[in-house]
C-alpha positions as semicolon CSV with decimal commas, in nm:
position;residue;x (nm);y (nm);z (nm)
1;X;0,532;0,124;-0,301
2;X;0,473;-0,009;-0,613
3;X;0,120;-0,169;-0,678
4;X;0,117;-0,496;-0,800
5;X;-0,245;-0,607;-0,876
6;X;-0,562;-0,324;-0,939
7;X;-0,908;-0,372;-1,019
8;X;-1,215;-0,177;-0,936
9;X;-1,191;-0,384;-0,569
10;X;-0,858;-0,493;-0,543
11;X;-0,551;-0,304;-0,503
12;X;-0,214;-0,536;-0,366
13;X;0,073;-0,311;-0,291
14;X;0,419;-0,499;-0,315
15;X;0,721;-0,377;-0,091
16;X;1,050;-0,413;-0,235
17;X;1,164;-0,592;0,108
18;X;1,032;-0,991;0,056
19;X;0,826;-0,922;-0,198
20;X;0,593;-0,873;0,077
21;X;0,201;-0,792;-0,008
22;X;-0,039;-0,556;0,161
23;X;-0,378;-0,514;0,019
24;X;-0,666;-0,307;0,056
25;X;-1,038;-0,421;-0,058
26;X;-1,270;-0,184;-0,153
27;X;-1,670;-0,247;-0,097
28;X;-1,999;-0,049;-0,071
29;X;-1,976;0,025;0,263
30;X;-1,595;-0,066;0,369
31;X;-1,237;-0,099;0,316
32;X;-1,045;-0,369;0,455
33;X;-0,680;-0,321;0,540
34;X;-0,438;-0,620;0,508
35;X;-0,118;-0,646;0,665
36;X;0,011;-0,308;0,590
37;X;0,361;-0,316;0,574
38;X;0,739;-0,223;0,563
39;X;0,884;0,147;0,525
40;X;0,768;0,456;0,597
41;X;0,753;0,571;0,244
42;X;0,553;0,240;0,164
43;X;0,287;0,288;0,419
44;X;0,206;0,634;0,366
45;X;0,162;0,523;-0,019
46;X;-0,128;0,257;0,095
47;X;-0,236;0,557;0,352
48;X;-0,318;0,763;0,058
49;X;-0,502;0,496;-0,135
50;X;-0,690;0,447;0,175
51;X;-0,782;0,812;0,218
52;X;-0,872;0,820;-0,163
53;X;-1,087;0,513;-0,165
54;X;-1,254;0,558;0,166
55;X;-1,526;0,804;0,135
56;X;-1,737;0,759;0,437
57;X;-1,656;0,386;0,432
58;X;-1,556;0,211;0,775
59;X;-1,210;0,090;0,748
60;X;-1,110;-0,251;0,896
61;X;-0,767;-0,331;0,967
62;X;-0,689;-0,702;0,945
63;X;-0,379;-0,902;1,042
64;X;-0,309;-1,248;0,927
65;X;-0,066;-1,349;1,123
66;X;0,190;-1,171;1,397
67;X;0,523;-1,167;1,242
68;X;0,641;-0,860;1,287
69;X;0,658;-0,731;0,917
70;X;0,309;-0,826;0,900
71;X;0,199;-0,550;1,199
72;X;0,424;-0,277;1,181
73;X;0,207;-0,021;0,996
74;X;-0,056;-0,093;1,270
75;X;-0,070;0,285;1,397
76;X;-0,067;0,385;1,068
77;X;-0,468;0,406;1,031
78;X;-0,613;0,483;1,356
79;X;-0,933;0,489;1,251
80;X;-0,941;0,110;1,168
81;X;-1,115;-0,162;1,327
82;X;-0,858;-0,416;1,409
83;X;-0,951;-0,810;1,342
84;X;-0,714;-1,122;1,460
85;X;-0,708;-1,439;1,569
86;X;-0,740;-1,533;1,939
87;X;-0,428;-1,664;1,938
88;X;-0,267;-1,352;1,814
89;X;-0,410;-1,170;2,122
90;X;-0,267;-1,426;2,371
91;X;0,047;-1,430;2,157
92;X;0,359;-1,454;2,453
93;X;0,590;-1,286;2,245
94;X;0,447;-0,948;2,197
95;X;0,719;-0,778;2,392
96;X;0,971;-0,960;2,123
97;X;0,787;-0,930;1,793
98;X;0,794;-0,514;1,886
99;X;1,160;-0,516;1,958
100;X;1,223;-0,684;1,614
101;X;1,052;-0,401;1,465
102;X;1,239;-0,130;1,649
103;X;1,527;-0,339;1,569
104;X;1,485;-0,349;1,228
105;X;1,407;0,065;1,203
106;X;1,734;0,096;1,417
107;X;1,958;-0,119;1,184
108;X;1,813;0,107;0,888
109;X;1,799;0,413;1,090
110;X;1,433;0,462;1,001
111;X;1,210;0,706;1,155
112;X;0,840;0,668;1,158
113;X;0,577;0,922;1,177
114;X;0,367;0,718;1,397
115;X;0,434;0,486;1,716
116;X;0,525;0,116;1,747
117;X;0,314;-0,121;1,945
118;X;0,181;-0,453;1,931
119;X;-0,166;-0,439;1,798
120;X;-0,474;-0,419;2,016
121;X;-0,771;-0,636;1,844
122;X;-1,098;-0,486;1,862
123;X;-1,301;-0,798;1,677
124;X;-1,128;-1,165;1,765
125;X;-1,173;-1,509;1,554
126;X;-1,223;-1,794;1,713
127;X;-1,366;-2,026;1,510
128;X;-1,357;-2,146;1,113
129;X;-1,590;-1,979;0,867
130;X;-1,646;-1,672;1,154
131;X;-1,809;-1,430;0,967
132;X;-1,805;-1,021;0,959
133;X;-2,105;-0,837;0,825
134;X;-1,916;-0,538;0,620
135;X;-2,264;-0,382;0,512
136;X;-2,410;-0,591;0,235
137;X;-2,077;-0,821;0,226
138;X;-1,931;-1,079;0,442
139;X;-1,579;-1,154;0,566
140;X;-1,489;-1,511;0,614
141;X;-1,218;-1,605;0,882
142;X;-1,027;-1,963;0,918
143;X;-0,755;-2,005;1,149
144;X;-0,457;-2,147;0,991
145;X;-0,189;-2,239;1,223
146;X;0,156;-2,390;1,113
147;X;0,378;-2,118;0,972
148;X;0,324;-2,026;1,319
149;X;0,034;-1,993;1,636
150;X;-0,165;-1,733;1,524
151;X;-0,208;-1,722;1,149
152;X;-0,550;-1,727;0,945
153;X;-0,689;-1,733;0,627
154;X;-0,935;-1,419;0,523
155;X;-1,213;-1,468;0,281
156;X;-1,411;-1,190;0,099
157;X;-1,705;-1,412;-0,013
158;X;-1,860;-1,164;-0,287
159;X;-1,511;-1,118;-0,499
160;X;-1,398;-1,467;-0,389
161;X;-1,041;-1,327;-0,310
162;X;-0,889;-1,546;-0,075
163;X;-0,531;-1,371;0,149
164;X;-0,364;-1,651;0,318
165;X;-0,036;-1,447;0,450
166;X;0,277;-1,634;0,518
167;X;0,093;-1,978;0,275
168;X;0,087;-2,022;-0,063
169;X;0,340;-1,808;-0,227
170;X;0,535;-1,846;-0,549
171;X;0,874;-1,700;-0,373
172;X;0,884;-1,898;-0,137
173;X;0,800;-2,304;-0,012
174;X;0,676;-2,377;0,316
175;X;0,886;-2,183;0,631
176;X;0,738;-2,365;0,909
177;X;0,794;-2,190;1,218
178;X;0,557;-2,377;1,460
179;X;0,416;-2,688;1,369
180;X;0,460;-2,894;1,034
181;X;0,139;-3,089;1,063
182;X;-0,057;-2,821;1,195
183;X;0,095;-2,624;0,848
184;X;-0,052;-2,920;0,666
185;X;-0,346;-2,914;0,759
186;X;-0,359;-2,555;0,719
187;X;-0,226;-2,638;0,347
188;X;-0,565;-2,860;0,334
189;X;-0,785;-2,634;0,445
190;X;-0,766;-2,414;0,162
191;X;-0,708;-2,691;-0,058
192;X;-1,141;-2,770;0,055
193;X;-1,177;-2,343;0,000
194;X;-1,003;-2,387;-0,314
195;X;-1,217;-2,711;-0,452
196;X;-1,569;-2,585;-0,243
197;X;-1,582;-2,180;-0,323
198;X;-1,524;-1,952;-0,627
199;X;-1,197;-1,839;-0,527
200;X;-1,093;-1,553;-0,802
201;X;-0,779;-1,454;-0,686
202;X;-0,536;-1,582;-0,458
203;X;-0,303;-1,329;-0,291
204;X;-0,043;-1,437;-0,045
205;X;0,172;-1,263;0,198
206;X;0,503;-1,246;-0,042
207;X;0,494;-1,281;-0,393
208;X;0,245;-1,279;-0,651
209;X;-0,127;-1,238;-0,669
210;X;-0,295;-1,539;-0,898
211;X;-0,640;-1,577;-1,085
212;X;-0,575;-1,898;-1,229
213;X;-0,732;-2,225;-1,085
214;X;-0,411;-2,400;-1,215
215;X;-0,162;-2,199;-1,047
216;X;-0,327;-2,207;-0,716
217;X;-0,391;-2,576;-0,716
218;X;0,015;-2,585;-0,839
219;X;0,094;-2,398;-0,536
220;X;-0,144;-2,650;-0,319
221;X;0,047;-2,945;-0,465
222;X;0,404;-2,745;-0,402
223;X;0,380;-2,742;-0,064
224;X;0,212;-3,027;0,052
225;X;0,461;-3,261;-0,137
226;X;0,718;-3,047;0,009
227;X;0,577;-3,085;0,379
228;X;0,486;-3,509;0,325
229;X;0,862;-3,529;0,151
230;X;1,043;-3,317;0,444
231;X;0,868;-3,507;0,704
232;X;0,919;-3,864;0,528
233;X;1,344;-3,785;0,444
234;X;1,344;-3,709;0,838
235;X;1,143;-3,988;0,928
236;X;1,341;-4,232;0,739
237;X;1,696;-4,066;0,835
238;X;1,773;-4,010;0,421
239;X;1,907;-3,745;0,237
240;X;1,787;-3,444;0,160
241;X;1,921;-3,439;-0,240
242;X;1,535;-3,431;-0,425
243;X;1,421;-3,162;-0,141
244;X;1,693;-2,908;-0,214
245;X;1,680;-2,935;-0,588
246;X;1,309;-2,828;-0,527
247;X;1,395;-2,545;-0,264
248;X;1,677;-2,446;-0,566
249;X;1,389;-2,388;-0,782
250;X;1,259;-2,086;-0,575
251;X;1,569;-1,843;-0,627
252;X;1,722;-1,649;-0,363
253;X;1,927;-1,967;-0,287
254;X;2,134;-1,822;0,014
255;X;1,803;-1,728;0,233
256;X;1,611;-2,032;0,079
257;X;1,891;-2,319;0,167
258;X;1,876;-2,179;0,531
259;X;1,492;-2,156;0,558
260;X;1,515;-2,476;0,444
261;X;1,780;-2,627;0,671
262;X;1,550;-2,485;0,987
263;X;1,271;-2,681;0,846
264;X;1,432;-2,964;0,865
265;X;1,564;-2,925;1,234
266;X;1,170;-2,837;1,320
267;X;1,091;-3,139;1,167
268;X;1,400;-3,337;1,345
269;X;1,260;-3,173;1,648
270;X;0,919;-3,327;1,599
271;X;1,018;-3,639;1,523
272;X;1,213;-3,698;1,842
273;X;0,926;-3,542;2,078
C-alpha cells in the first residue's frame, strides 16, 4: 500500500481502491489506528508499520464511521483498543455492512488471514469535544453525522491533525447518505475546528492529505455551496445544469454523475417528508 503522507508522527497509507486513506499516529506513549483498510496485501503493509512503530506503545484502533471499507481490517490488530461513536454501536445494519464485506472478498475472490466481523467498541463517544488521555496527549472526538448515522470527526490536539473520514475530500463532493442538513452542519462544525484550533493537516477518508489553511477552507466552501445549491435547485424544482458542471470538476465522471443523482433523490426525499 503505497504511503501517501510521512512525518516523524504521521504516516497516511493510500489504497489504490477510492483513493481511500488509513493512517496511523505515532505518540510517546501510543499509536492510533485509523480506519485500516482494503486488501489483504494493504493491511498487512500498515500491520508492519504498526509493529515497527509500536514499541511498548498501546495501540488504539479508531473508526470514523461504519461503512464497510472503513472496518474491514478490524481483526487485523487484536491488540487494539477499539473507539466509535454510540451510534456506530447501535448501528441496525451490522448484519449488512459484514455481508458487503464478504461480498466484496467473494466478487474478488480474496482470502484474508484474519476473520470478518462487525467491530466490538471497547471506548464509546457520546458527546462533542470527548476526550482520550493517550499518556501525555489527548484525543478529541465530535460526532459528525450526515454522510451517514454514525460518523465523527477525530482530533489529535498536540499535532493539530484533524481525520474527518467520508468529509472533506478533494476526490470527491458531498455523498450524503443519511441526512443533508445533519451533513451541513457536520460541514460547520469543522468549519468552527478549522477557524478555533491549529489544525496542521487535514486528512480525509479518500483523497489527499492537506497542510494548507487555504485548501482546507476551499474544501469547507466546496461542499457547503454544494449542499445550500443541491438543496435550493430541489427546493425550487430547477435544473440541475451549474451543480453538474461542479460534480464534472471532480473526475471519475461515471461514479460521480450517479453519486450525484442519489443526492439529489435524498434531497427530493427530504423535501417531500
Amino acid at each position: 500500500m503505497p504511503v501517501h503522507y510521512q512525518d516523524q508522527n504521521i504516516t497516511v497509507f493510500q489504497s489504490a481502491l477510492f483513493q481511500t486513506t488509513s493512517t496511523v499516529a505515532v505518540t510517546e506513549e501510543a499509536v492510533i489506528i485509523v480506519d485500516p483498510t482494503w486488501l489483504p496485501e494493504e493491511i498487512r503493509e500498515i500491520q508492519n508499520h504498526v509493529a515497527l512503530v509500536s514499541k511498548g506503545r498501546k495501540q488504539y484502533l479508531v473508526f470514523t464511521h461504519s461503512d464497510y471499507d472503513h472496518i474491514l481490517g478490524y481483526h487485523a490488530f487484536p491488540e487494539a483498543v477499539t473507539i466509535a461513536s454510540r451510534a456506530f454501536v447501535s448501528n441496525s445494519r451490522k448484519e449488512e455492512t459484514v455481508e458487503e464485506i464478504k461480498q466484496f472478498d467473494d466478487n474478488y475472490y480474496i482470502v484474508r488471514p484474519y476473520g470478518i466481523e462487525y467491530p466490538y467498541i471497547d471506548i464509546i463517544i457520546d458527546n462533542d469535544e470527548q476526550m482520550i488521555e493517550t499518556g501525555s496527549h489527548t484525543l478529541t472526538f465530535y460526532l459528525a453525522p450526515g454522510h451517514n448515522v454514525d460518523g465523527m470527526f477525530i482530533l489529535i490536539d498536540h499535532l493539530g491533525v484533524l481525520i474527518t473520514g467520508d468529509y472533506l475530500s478533494d476526490v470527491e463532493f458531498p455523498f450524503i447518505y443519511q441526512n443533508s442538513e445533519a451533513y451541513e452542519r457536520s460541514l460547520q462544525k469543522a468549519k468552527s475546528l478549522y477557524e478555533k484550533q491549529k489544525i496542521n493537516f487535514l486528512i480525509p477518508g479518500h483523497g489527499s492529505v492537506t497542510s494548507s489553511p487555504a485548501e482546507i477552507k476551499d474544501r469547507l466552501d466546496d461542499s457547503l455551496w454544494y449542499i445550500e445549491q443541491l438543496r435550493k435547485t430541489t427546493e425550487e424544482d430547477g435544473e440541475y445544469h451549474v451543480l453538474e458542471a461542479f460534480v464534472d470538476g471532480y473526475g471519475f465522471s461515471t461514479f460521480m454523475k450517479k453519486m450525484h443523482h442519489k443526492n439529489i433523490e435524498l434531497v427530493k426525499r427530504e423535501k417531500d417528508a
